[in-house]
C-alpha positions as CSV (number, residue, x, y, z in Angstrom):
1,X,103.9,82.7,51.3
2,X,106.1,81.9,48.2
3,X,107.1,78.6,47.0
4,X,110.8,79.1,45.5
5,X,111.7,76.6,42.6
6,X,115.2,74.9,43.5
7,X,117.0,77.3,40.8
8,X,115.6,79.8,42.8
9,X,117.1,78.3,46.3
10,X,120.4,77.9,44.3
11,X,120.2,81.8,43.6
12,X,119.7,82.8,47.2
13,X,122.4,80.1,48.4
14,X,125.0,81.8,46.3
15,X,124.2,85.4,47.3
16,X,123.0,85.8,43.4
17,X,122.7,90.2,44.5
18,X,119.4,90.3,42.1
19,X,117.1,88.2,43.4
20,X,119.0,88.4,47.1
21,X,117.4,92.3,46.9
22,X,114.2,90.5,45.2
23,X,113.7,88.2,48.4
24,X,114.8,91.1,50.9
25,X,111.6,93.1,49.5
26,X,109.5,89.9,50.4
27,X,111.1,89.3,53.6
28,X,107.7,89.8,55.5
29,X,106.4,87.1,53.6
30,X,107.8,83.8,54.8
31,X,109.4,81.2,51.5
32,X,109.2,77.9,51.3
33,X,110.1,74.6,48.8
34,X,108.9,71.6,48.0
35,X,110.6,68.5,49.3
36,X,111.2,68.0,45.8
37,X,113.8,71.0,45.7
38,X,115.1,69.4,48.9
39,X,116.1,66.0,47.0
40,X,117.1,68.5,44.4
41,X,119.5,70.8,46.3
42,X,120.6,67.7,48.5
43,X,121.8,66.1,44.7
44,X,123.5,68.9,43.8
45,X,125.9,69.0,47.3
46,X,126.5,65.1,46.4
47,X,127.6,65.6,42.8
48,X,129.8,68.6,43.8
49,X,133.7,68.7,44.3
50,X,133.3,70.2,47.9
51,X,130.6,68.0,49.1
52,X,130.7,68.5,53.0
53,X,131.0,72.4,52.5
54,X,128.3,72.7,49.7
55,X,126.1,70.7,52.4
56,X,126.7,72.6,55.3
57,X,125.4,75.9,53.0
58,X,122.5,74.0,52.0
59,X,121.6,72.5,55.3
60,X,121.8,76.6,56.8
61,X,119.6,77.8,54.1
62,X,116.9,75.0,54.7
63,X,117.0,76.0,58.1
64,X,114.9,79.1,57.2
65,X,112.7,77.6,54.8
66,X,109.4,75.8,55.3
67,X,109.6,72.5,53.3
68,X,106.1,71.2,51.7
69,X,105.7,67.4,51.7
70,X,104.2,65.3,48.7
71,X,100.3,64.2,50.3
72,X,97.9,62.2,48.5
73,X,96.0,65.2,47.3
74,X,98.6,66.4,46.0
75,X,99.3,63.2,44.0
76,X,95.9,63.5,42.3
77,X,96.6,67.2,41.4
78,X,99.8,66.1,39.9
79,X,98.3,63.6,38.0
80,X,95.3,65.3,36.7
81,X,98.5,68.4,36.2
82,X,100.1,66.0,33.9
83,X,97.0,64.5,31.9
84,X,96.2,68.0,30.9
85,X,99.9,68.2,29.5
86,X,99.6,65.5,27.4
87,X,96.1,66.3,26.0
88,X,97.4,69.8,25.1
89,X,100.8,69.2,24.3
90,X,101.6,65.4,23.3
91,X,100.7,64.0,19.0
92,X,97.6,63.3,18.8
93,X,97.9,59.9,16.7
94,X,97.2,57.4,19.1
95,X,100.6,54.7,18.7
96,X,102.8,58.3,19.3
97,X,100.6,59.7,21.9
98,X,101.3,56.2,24.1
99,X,105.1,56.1,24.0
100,X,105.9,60.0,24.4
101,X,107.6,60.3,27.6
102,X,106.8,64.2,29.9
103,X,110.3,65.1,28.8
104,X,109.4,64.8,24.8
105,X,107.3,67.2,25.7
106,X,109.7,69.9,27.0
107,X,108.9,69.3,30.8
108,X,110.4,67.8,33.8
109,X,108.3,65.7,35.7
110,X,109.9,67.5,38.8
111,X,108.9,70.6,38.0
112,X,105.1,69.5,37.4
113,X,105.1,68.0,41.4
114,X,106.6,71.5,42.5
115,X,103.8,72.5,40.4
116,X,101.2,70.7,42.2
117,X,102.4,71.5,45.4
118,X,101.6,75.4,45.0
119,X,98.4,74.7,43.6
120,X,97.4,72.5,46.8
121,X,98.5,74.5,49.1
122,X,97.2,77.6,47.4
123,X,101.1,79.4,47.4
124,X,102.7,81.6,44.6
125,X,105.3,79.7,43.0
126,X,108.7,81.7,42.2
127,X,110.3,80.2,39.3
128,X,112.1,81.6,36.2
129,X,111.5,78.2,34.6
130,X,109.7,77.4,30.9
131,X,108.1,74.7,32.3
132,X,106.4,76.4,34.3
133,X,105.6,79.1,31.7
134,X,104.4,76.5,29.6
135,X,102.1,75.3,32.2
136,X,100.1,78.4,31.7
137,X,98.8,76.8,28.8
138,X,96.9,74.8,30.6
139,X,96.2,76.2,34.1
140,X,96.4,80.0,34.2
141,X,99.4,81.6,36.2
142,X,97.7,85.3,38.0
143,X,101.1,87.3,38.0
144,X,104.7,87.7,36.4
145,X,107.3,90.3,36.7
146,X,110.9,91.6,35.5
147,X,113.4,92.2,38.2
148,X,116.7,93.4,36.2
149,X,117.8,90.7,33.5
150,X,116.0,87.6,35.8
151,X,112.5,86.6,35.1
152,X,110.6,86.0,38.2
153,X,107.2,83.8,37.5
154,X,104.7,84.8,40.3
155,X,102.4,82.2,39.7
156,X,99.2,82.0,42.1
157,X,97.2,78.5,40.9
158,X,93.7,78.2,41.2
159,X,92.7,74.8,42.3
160,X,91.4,72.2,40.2
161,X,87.8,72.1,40.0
């Protein structure tokens, strides 16, 4: 199973031909997003020029895709997730540390829920994003690889323990 990241979804939903072929050599394994790409994908057809046509595309290409819900599990993943962000990542003077925001740090807090939902349910993560990258800093990714010019993050979480 393979979580894809909603840049990833936006590849596949315009035919990008690299990581099309990339998926094709996965097909036996099924793909899935978080609901979190869903609000994300459904955002994008409502800020586009050819709304009703750009939904109809995205609507199809949920139709094959398992979509993860946020749980309360989940929620405590993400927030523990995020704690060891800002330990790692956020100034460590104390008046600083308390008004940096997740995105003065370089991350979306979007991408830390998508995050959280792999590591819960145990499911590699497909993502060419630096947040995610950067995550490794603090919870180890297992697996990464090239295909052509676009970086494909394979990254298996461990659970918290």
């Amino acid at each position: 199973m393979y979580l894809l990241d909603t840049n990833h979804c936006s590849y596949l939903i315009n035919n990008n031909p690299q990581v099309v072929a990339t998926a094709q050599s996965y097909a036996q394994a099924p793909f899935g997003i978080s609901i979190i790409s869903y609000g994300e994908l459904l955002y994008m057809t409502e800020k586009s020029e050819r709304r009703e046509m750009n939904l109809q595309v995205v609507q199809a290409f949920l139709t094959e895709i398992d979509i993860y819900l946020i749980n309360k599990e989940i929620a405590e993943i993400y927030s523990q997730l995020k704690n060891r962000i800002f330990r790692q990542f956020a100034p460590k003077e104390k008046n600083k540390g308390r008004s940096t925001r997740i995105q003065d740090l370089g991350f979306d807090d979007n991408d830390l829920w998508i995050a959280t939902t792999s590591i819960y349910h145990n499911i590699t993560l497909v993502s060419p994003d630096s947040d995610f990258a950067r995550i490794q800093q603090v919870y180890c990714f297992l697996k990464a690889f090239h295909s052509s010019d676009i970086l494909f993050a394979f990254a298996r979480f461990r659970s918290f323990s």
